[in-house]
Each structure stands twice: as C-alpha cells, then as structure tokens.
N, C-alpha and C positions, 0 to 999 in steps of 0.2 A: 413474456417469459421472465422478464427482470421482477416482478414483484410478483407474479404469481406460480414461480418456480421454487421446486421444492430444496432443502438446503443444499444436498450436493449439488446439483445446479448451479444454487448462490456461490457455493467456494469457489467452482471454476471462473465465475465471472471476478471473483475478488483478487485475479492473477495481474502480476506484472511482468515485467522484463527487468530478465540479471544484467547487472553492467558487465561489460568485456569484460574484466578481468573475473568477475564471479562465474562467466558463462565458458571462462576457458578452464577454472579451475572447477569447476562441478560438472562442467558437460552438460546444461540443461540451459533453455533459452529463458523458461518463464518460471515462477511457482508461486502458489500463496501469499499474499501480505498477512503479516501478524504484526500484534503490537510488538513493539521494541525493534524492530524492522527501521533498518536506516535509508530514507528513501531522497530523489532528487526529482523534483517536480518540470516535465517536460514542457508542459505547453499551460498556455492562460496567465491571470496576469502574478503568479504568484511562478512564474518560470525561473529557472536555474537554484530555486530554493531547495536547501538540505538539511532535512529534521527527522527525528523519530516517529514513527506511528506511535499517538496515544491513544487510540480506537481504532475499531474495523467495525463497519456497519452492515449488516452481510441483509438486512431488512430492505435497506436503503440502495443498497453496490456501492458506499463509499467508505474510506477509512478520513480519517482526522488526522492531520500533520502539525508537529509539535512547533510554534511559529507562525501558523497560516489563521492569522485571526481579521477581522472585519470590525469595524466600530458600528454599533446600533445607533439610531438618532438617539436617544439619551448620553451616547456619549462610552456606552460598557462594549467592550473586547468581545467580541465569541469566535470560536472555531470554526472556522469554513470549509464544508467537505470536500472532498478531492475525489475524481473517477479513478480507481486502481492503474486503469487504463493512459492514464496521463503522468503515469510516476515509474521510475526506473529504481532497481532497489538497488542499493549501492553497498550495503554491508547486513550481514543475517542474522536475527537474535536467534541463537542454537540454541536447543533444549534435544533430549533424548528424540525426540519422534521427529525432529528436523534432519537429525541425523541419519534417521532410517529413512526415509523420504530421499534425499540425497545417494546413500549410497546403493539404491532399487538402478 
C-alpha cells in the first residue's frame, strides 16, 4: 500500500502528531507534515531532536529533518530519512491552505 498507493493515499500516511499545546489550540490530533514544519523526533537514535522539515518524500513516506545527517564511509554528511510516524510536530509553517485546513 506504501509504495504502490496512489498520492492521496501517500499524504495520509505522511501525517503526524500535534504537540499538546497545538492539539488543544487547533482541536485536531494529527495533520500533514510540510516542509518548514518544526518537528521533534520521537523514537530511534536521532530521539528528542528538533529541526525543520527540509523535504517531504511522499515516493518514499519520509520527510528529511534539518540536523539529522549520517557520515558515509568517505567521510561526507547526508540526510537521514525519518518515518512521519516517529515525529511529533511542535510548531506549523502557515501559508493560506494551512489555514483553511485548520479552521474545516
């Protein structure tokens, strides 16, 4: 279903969980990660980290967290994906269609 599902499919599985204070201020438990999304990484070994989404992989079901990089044996940085699933989003990058989302 994960990779052979069609995109609205993909979006839902690209949800997370709002912190307390966003879930009491919007009334809603989960929603979409987008980049610029401020997240806090729950579980694995990159736990209690807090950084921005700089990608969402909706191909894949992961997004990319600004910080969460791995050394290749040559020695070069790269981004390590993250399951939506394993991230709590802790502040929302608003744009107009966030806001109609929200207030449905």
């Amino acid at each position: 279903m994960i990779y052979s599902g069609s995109i609205q499919v993909r979006r839902k599985l690209a949800c997370a969980h709002l912190s307390k204070e966003l879930r009491e201020k919007f009334g809603k438990r989960s929603l979409t990660v987008r980049k610029g999304d401020k997240v806090r990484i729950l579980r694995g070994d990159f736990k209690r980290h807090e950084g921005e989404v700089t990608r969402v992989d909706r191909k894949r079901g992961v997004i990319y967290v600004e910080g969460v990089t791995v050394a290749k044996a040559d020695g070069t940085a790269v981004q390590r994906p993250v399951h939506p699933s394993n991230v709590e989003i802790i502040e929302l990058a608003q744009d107009k269609w966030r806001e109609k989302i929200l207030k449905r």
